[in-house]
N, C-alpha and C positions, 0 to 999 in steps of 0.2 A: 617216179616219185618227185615231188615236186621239193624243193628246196624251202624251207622260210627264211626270209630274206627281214631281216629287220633293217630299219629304216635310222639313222643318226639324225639329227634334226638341233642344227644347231642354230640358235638365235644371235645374231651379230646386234651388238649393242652399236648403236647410232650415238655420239658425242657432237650437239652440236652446242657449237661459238658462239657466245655471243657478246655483244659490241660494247663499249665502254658506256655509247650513252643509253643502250638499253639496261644496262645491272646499273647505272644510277637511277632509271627512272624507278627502276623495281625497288632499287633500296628509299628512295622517296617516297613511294608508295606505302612502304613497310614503315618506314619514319610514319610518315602523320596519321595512319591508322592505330601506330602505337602510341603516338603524343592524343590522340581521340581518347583511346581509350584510359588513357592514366590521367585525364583530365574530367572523363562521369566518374572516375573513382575519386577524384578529389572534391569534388562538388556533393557525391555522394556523403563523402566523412565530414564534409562543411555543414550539411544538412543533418548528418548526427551529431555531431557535436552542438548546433545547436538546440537541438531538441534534450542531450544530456544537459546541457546548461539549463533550459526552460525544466525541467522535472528535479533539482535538485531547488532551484528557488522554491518548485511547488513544496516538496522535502522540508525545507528548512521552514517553511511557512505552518506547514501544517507537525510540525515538532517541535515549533512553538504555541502553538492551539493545544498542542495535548499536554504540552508544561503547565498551560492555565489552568485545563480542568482536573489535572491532578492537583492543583493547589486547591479548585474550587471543591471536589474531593472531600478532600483532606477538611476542611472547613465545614463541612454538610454533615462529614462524620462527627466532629467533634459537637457540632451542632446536636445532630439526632444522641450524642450519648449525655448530652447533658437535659434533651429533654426524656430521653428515658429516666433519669435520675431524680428530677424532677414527679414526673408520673406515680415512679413506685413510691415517693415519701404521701403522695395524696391518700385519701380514699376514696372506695368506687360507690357509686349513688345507693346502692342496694345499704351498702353500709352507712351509706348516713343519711339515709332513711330511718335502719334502726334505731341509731343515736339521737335522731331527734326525736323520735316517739318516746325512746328513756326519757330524756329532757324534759320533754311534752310530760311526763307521768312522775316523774319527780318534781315539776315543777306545780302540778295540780299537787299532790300530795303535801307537798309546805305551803302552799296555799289555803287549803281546804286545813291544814292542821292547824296553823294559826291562826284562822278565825273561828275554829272551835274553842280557843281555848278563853 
């Protein structure tokens, strides 16, 4: 009979040193990759900010356009309701069509009546 034999297998961690002016080079490295990148993010917010700035001129430009036509509005209404007002005291052609054919026959009738008499 054979035996099984298990096997331990132990991994030795390796610690290596290293030199003063290599972890400066590396934290120099780490510096300007991180001064890199905190610098497209400010160029970034430089470039939104200005474009918040440019959309708020448009904003105020055009919030002052729509202050006018609601005056203009406002003006057109009172316009149209004074020519409705207007409209309903006239009369329509049909109707003074009638009227003057009255006219017209009233007018012949005192005509024709007093040169009869």
């Amino acid at each position: 009979m054979k035996k099984d034999v298990k096997k331990i297998v132990t991994k030795k961690t390796v610690v290596k040193s290293y030199s003063g002016d290599e972890v400066k080079h590396y934290l120099g490295s780490l510096s300007e990759d991180f001064q890199h990148k905190v610098s497209a993010i400010g160029e970034q917010f430089s470039s939104l900010h200005n474009d918040v700035r440019e959309i708020k001129k448009t904003l105020n430009s055009n919030t002052e356009m729509v202050g006018k036509l609601i005056v203009d509005v406002t003006v057109i209404k009172g316009d149209i309701q004074e020519i409705k007002t207007d409209v309903k005291q006239k009369i329509d052609r049909t109707e003074f069509a009638r009227l003057e054919k009255r006219v017209l026959a009233i007018e012949s009738r005192e005509y024709f009546g007093k040169t009869r008499k």
